[in-house]
C-alpha positions in Angstrom: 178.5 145.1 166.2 177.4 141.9 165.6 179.3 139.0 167.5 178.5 136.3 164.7 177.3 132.9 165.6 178.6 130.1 167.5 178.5 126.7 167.1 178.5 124.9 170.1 179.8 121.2 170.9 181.4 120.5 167.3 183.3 117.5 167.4 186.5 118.1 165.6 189.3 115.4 165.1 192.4 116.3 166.9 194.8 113.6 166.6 195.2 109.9 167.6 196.7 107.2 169.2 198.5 104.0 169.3 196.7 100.9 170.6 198.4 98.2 172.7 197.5 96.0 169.5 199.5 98.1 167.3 196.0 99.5 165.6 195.7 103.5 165.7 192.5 105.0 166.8 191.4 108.6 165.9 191.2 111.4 169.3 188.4 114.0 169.1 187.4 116.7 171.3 184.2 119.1 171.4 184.5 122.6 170.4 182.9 125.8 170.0 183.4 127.5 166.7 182.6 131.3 166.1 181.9 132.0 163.0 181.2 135.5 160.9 181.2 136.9 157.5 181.7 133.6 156.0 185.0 132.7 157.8 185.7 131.1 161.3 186.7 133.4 164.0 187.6 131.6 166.9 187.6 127.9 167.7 187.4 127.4 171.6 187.5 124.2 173.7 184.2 123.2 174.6 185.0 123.4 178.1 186.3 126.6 178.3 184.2 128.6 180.8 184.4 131.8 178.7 180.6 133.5 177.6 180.1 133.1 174.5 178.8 136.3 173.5 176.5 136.4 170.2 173.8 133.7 168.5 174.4 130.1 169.5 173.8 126.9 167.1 174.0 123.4 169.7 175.7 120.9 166.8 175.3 118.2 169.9 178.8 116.9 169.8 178.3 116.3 165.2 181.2 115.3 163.8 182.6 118.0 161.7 184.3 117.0 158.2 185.2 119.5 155.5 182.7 120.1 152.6 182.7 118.0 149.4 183.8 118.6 145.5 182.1 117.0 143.1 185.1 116.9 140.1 183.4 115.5 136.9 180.0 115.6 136.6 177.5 116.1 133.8 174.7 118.7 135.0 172.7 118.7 131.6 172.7 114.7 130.8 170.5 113.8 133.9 166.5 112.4 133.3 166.7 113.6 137.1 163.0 115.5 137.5 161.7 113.4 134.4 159.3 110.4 134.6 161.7 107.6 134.9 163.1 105.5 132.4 165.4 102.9 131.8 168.6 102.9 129.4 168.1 101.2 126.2 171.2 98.7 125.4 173.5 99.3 122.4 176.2 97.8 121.1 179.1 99.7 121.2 180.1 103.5 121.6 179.4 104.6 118.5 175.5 103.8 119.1 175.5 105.3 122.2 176.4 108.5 121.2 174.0 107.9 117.9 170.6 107.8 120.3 172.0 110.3 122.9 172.7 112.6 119.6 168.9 112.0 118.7 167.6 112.4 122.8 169.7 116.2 122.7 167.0 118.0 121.2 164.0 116.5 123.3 166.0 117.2 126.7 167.9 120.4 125.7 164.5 122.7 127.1 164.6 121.1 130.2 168.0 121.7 130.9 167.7 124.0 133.5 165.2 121.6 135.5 166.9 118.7 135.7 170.7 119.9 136.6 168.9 122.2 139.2 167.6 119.0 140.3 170.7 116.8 140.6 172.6 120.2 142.4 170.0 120.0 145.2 170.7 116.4 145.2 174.6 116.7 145.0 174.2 119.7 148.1 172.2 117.6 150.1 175.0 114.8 150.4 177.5 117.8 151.2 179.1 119.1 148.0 180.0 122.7 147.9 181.4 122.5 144.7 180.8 121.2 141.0 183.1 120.9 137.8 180.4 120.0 135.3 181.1 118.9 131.9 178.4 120.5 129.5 177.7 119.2 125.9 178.7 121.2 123.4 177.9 119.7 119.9 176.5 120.5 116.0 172.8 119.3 117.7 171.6 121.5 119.9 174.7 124.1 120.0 175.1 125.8 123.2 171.4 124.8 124.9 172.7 122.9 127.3 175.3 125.4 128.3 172.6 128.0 128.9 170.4 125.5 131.0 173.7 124.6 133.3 174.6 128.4 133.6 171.2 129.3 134.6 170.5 126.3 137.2 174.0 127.2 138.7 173.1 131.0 138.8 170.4 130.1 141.3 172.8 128.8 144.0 175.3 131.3 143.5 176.7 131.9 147.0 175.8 128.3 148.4 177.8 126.1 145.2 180.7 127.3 143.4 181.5 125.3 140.3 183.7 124.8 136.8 182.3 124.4 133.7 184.3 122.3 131.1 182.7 123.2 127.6 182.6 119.4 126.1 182.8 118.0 122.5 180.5 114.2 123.4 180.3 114.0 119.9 183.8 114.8 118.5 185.9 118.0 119.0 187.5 117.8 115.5 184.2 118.0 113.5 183.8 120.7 111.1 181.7 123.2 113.3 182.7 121.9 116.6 185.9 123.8 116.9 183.5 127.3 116.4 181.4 126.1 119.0 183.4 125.8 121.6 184.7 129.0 121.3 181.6 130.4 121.5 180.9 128.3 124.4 184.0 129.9 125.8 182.4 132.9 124.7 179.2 132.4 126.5 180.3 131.3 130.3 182.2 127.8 129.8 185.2 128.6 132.1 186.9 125.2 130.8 187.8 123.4 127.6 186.7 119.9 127.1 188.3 117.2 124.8 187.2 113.6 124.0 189.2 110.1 123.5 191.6 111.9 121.0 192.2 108.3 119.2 188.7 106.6 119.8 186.8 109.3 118.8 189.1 112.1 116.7 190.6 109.4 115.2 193.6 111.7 115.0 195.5 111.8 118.5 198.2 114.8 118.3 195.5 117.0 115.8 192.7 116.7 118.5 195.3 117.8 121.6 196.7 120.7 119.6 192.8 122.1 118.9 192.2 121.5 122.5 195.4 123.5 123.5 194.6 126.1 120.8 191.2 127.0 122.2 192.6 127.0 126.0 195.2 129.2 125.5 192.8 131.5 123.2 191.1 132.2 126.3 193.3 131.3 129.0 191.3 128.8 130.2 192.4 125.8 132.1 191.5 121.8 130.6 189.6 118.9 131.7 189.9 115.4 129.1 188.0 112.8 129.4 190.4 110.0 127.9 188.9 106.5 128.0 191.4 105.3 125.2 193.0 102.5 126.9 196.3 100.3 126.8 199.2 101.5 125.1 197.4 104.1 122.7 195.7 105.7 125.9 199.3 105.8 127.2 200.9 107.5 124.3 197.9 110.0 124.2 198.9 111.0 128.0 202.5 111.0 127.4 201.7 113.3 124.2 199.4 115.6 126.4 202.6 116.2 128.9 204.5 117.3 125.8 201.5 120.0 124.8 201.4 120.9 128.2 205.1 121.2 128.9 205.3 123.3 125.8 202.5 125.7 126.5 203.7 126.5 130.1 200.3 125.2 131.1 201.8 123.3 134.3 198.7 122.9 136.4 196.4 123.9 134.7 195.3 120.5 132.8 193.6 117.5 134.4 192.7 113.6 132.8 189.8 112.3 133.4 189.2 108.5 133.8 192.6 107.5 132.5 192.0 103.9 132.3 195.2 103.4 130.0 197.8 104.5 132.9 196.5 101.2 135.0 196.7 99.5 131.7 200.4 99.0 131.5 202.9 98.1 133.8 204.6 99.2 136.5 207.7 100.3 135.2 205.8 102.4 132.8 203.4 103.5 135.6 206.1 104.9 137.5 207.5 106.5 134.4 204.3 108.8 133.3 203.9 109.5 136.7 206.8 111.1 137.0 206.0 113.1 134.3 202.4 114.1 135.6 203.7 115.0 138.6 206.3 117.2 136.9 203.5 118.9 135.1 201.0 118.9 137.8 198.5 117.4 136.0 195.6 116.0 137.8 193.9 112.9 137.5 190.1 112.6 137.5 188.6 109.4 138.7 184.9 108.2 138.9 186.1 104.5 140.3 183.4 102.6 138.3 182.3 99.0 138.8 183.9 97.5 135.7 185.1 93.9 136.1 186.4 94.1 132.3 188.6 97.5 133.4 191.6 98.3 135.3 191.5 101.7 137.6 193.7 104.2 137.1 196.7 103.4 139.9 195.4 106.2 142.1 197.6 105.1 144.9 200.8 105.2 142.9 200.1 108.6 141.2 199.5 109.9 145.0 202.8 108.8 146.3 204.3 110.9 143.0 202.2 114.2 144.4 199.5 113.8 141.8 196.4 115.7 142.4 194.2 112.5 142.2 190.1 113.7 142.7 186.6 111.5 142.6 183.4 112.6 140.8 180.0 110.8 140.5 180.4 111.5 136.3 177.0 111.4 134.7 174.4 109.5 136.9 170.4 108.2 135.8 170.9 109.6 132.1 171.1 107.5 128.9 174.6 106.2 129.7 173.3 104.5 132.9 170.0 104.5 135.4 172.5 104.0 138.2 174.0 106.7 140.7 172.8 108.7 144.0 175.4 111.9 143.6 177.0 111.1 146.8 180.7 111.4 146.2 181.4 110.1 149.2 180.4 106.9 147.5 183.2 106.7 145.0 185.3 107.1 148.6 184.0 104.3 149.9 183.7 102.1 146.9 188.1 102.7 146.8 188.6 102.0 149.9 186.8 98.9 149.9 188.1 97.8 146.5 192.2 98.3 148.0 191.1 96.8 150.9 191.6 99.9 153.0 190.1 98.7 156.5 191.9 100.4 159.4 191.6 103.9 160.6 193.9 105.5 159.0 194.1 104.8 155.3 190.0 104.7 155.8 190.6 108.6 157.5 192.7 109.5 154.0 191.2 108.3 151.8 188.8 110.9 152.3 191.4 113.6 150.1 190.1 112.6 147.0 186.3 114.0 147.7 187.5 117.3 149.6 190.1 118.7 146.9 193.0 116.8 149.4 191.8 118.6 152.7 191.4 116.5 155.6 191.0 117.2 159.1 194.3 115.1 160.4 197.2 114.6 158.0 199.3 111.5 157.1 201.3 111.9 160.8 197.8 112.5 162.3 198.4 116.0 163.1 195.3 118.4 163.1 195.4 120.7 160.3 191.9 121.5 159.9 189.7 123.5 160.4 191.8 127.0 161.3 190.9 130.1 162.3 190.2 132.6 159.7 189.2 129.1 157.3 186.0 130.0 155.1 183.5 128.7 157.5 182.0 125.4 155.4 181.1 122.0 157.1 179.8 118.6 156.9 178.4 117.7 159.8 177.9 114.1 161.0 176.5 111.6 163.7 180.0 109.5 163.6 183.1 108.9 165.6 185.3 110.2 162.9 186.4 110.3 159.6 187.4 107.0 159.3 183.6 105.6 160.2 182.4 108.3 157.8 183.9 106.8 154.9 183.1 103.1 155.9 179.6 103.7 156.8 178.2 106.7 154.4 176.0 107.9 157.0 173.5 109.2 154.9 172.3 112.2 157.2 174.2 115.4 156.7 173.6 118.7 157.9 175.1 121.1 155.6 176.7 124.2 156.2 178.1 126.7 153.6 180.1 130.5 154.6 178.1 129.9 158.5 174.9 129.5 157.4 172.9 125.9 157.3 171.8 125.2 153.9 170.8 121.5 154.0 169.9 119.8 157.3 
């Protein structure tokens, strides 16, 4: 019988410890991890003087981290694997979505290519999973979808994923509503909606039709809601409502939720109470945006929120900016709430690993355990906390035991 494979000299956070100066500093240790089937078996200290029976893989004392999770994406709006080009400016919203409406058709056949692309590119930084929002609109019907399903299908295995079938152009439009459920129909395991006020133009109509269609095929919602100030706030509060009434407690996320960093803090406080009640998630792609506020992702942690990053669409007709490195959006957080000692720099790491973390708040080791699927990040750092500061942009890659980027 096969003895499985061991990594050897994997460094692995294991606590930490006070300074004199009052500063806490993270403790690591080497270790040997067995691993088999796709799960660990055995985690041993580096120095124990057992024999390792089986195949042996020297990590020369990498810094393990636990894999990535890209949580919103768009896989089929990326010129990734096209000739470049720039975005052409616009106006406003309503333009935007006018030339991407007239782009659909002359992308939709290369689907397939370019979102295969930009998951190589998303693996290589460490992400083991993707939640891709797909368009689903009266131009090109369900092309995209069939492009995402198909570059996904090839790294079945290595990425799982989510895909939210997405209404860019307007969920409330005659033949929309049919679409989606034939998205639904065809492999979207999500439902979509879109700025139920900025781009339904009728708030409570559009969140009811999303609801509808989710509960149709008990499927669980992404939003995007980039409505902001008080009629962004009233369209979360409403959703909680739908939610509560549906019995749908988590199973519904936000993304972007500009409007809840809109208001203030009372009212904060207030909704988050609510979100929390409802377990609804919160979806952040912390953009640079001197003209608007951030969701208060630190306040809607302290309430228990599920609070996650994404790299959203990157290089497409939105924007020629992006790498697909979620860590990024980490980084960019921490720097932006001033988060500069080792500890809130070590946590901060949550919201790109779906809240897993090798040390918890008290800096107690919690992962990785034995019998844990058998997926790493590796790294040439001291820890977490220099992971997130620094980006170091060589990984190694490891998904169920076996090394799939390097």
């Amino acid at each position: 019988m096969s003895e499985g494979t061991w990594l050897t000299n994997v460094k692995l956070e294991i606590g930490e410890r006070q300074l004199a100066n009052g500063a806490y500093e993270t403790e690591t240790a080497l270790f040997h991890i067995q691993v088999k089937d796709g799960r660990i078996l055995e985690i041993k200290d580096a120095d124990s003087i057992d024999d390792l029976q089986g195949q042996q893989l020297d990590m020369s004392g990498k810094l393990a981290i636990p894999p990535l999770k890209e949580m919103h994406n768009h896989l089929d709006k990326t010129y990734m694997a096209l000739d470049w080009k720039a975005v052409i400016p616009v106006a406003n919203l309503k333009e935007r979505l006018e030339l991407e409406a007239l782009e659909l058709v002359e992308l939709a056949d290369s689907t397939e290519q370019r979102a295969t692309k930009m998951i190589e590119t998303l693996l290589k930084y460490g992400v083991t999973h993707i939640r891709t929002h797909v368009n689903i609109d009266p131009y090109i019907g369900l092309k995209n979808l069939e492009g995402v399903k198909a570059a996904l299908e090839a790294f079945k295995g290595i990425v799982t994923h989510e895909i939210v079938a997405f209404p860019q152009h307007g969920l409330l439009r005659n033949e929309v509503p049919k679409l989606m459920r034939e998205a639904m129909r065809s492999g979207a395991t999500m439902v979509g909606g879109l700025d139920p006020a900025g781009i339904d133009q009728s708030i409570e109509k559009s969140l009811h039709e999303v609801m509808t269609i989710a509960t149709e095929f008990d499927a669980d919602v992404d939003i995007h809601l980039h409505d902001g100030g008080s009629v962004g706030y009233y369209t979360a509060d409403k959703w909680i409502d739908i939610v509560e009434e549906a019995g749908y407690k988590g199973r519904t996320a936000l993304s972007h939720s500009f409007c809840l960093g809109d208001v203030a803090v009372a009212q904060q406080e207030a909704i988050a109470k609510r979100l929390a009640d409802q377990d609804v998630a919160i979806m952040s792609t912390v953009p640079i945006n001197l003209n608007r506020t951030l969701p208060p992702i630190e306040l809607l942690d302290r309430h228990g929120i599920k609070v996650h990053f994404g790299c959203d669409g990157f290089y497409d007709s939105w924007s020629p900016y992006g790498t697909g490195d979620v860590l990024e959006k980490v980084t960019r957080f921490s720097e932006l709430n001033r988060k500069i000692d080792e500890r809130s720099l070590r946590y901060g790491l949550k919201y790109a690993t779906a809240g897993i973390t090798p040390l918890d708040k008290n800096g107690v080791r919690v992962w990785p355990k034995e019998n844990d699927e058998a997926s790493f990040v590796f790294f040439e750092a001291a820890s977490t906390a220099e992971v997130v500061a620094r980006k170091p942009q060589k990984r190694w890659v490891m998904v169920n035991g076996k090394m799939v980027s390097s």
